[in-house]
C-alpha positions as MATLAB code, in Angstrom:
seq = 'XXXXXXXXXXXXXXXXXXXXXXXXXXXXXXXXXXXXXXXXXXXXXXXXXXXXXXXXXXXXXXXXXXXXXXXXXXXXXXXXXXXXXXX';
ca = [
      -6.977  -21.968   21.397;
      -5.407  -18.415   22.184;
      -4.468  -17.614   18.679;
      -7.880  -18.200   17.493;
      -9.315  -15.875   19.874;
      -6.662  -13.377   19.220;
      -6.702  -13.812   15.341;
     -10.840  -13.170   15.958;
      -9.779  -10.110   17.698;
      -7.862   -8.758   15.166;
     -10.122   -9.673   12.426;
     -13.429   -8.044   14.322;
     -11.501   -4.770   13.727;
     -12.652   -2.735   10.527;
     -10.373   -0.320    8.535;
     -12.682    2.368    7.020;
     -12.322    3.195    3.501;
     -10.194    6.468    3.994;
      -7.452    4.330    5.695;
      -7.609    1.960    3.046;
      -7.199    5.205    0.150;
      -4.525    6.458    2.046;
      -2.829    3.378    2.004;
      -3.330    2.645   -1.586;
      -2.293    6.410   -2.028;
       1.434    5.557   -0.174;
       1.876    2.602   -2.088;
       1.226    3.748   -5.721;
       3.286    6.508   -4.687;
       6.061    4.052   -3.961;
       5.218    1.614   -6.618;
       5.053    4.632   -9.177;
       8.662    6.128   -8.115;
       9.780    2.803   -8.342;
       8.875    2.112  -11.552;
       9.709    5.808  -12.881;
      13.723    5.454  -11.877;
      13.695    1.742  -13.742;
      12.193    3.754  -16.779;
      14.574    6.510  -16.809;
      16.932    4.129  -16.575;
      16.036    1.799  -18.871;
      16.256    4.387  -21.788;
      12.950    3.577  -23.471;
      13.987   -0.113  -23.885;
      10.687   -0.874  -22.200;
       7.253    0.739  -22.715;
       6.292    2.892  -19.316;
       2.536    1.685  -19.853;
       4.148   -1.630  -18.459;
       5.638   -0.089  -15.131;
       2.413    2.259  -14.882;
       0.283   -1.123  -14.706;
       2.804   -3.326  -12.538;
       2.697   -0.062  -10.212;
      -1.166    0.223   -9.790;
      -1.603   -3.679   -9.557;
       1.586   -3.686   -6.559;
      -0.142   -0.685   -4.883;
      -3.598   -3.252   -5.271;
      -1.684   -6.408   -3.680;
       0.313   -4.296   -0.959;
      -2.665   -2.633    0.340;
      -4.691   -5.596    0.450;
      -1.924   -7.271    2.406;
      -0.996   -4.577    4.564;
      -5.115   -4.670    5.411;
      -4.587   -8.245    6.064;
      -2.130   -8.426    8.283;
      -3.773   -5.649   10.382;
      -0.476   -4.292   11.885;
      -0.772   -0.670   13.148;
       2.331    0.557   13.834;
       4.413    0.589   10.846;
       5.837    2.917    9.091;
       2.977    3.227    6.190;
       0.639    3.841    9.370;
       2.491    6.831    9.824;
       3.036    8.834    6.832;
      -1.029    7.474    6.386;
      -1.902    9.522    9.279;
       0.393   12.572    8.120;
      -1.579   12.520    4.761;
      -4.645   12.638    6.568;
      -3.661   15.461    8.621;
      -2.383   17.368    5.299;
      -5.364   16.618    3.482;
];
């Protein structure tokens, strides 16, 4: 009976759309490095229109997650707020 009332809790709270940019922004960042040092490496075995799409559509999944989940003291939450401030 307590988790429902604390997973209603949780789920009342709204991330606005900037949070949920800057989040996409850290993880196609990630994603995108990612991908770019398997490339290099790879020496043009692969195409990098393959790691540029597996990049965006991770960034996609792990911000949609990461919005799930609703946890808001991670690291992401932190270099999220940095961007902010920089931006």
């Amino acid at each position: 009976m307590k988790q429902k009332k604390m997973k209603q809790k949780k789920s009342n709270k709204k991330i606005s759309i900037k949070h949920q940019i800057g989040y996409f922004i850290i993880y196609i960042i990630l994603f995108g490095t990612i991908g770019a040092f398997i490339d290099y490496y790879a020496y043009d075995l692969i195409s990098p229109w393959i790691f540029i799409i597996i990049s965006f559509i991770g960034a996609i999944w792990a911000t949609y997650v990461h919005i799930g989940l609703n946890k808001r003291n991670s690291k992401v939450d932190e270099l999220e707020k940095t961007l902010e401030e920089i931006v």
